[in-house]
C-alpha positions in Angstrom: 100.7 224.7 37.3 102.7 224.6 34.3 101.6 223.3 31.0 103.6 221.1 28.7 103.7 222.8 25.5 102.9 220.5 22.1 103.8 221.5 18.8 102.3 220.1 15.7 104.9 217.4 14.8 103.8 216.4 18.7 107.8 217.0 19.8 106.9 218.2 24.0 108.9 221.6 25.2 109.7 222.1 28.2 107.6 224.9 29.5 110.9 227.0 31.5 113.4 226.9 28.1 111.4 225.7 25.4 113.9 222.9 24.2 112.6 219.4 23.7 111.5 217.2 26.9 110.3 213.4 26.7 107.8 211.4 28.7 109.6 208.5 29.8 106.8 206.7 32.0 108.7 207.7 35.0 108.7 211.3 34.7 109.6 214.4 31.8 113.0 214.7 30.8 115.1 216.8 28.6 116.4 215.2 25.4 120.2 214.9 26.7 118.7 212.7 29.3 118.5 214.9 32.5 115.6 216.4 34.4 117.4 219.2 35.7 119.9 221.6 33.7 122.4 223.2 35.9 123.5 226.8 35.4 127.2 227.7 36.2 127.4 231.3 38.1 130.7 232.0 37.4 130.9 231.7 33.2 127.2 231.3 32.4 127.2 227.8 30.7 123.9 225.9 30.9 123.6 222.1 30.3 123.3 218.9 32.2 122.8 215.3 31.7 121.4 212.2 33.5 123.5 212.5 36.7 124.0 216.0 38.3 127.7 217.5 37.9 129.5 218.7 40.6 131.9 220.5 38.4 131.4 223.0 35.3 132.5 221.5 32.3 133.5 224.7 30.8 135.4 226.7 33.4 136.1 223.9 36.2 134.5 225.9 38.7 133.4 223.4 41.8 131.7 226.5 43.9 129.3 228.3 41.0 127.1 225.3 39.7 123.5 225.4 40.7 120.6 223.7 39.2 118.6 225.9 36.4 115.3 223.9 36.3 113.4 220.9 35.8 111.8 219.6 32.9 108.5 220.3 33.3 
């Protein structure tokens, strides 16, 4: 099981990458509003939002863009 980490000005991380996560009510989320960050294969960009892209946003590539991880 993974633990959410707490840091004294109570600000959750995410216990995979270490940048900030929120408890909605329904669920952990990172701060740009997605649970998953995606990882592009091709040029190595990381990021993500609410909905899951289907495209990178830095080289274009439709075929390289997996998810990373979960907030958590």
């Amino acid at each position: 099981t993974i633990m959410i980490e707490t840091t004294e000005n109570k600000n959750r991380l995410c216990a995979f990458c270490g940048k900030e996560v929120i408890d909605t009510g329904n669920g952990i989320v990172h701060v740009n509003g997605g649970q998953a960050l995606q990882l592009c294969q091709n040029c190595g960009w990381t990021g993500g939002g609410v909905e899951l892209l289907t495209q990178c946003v830095r080289c274009g590539d439709s075929t390289s863009l997996i998810e990373d991880h979960k907030a958590s």
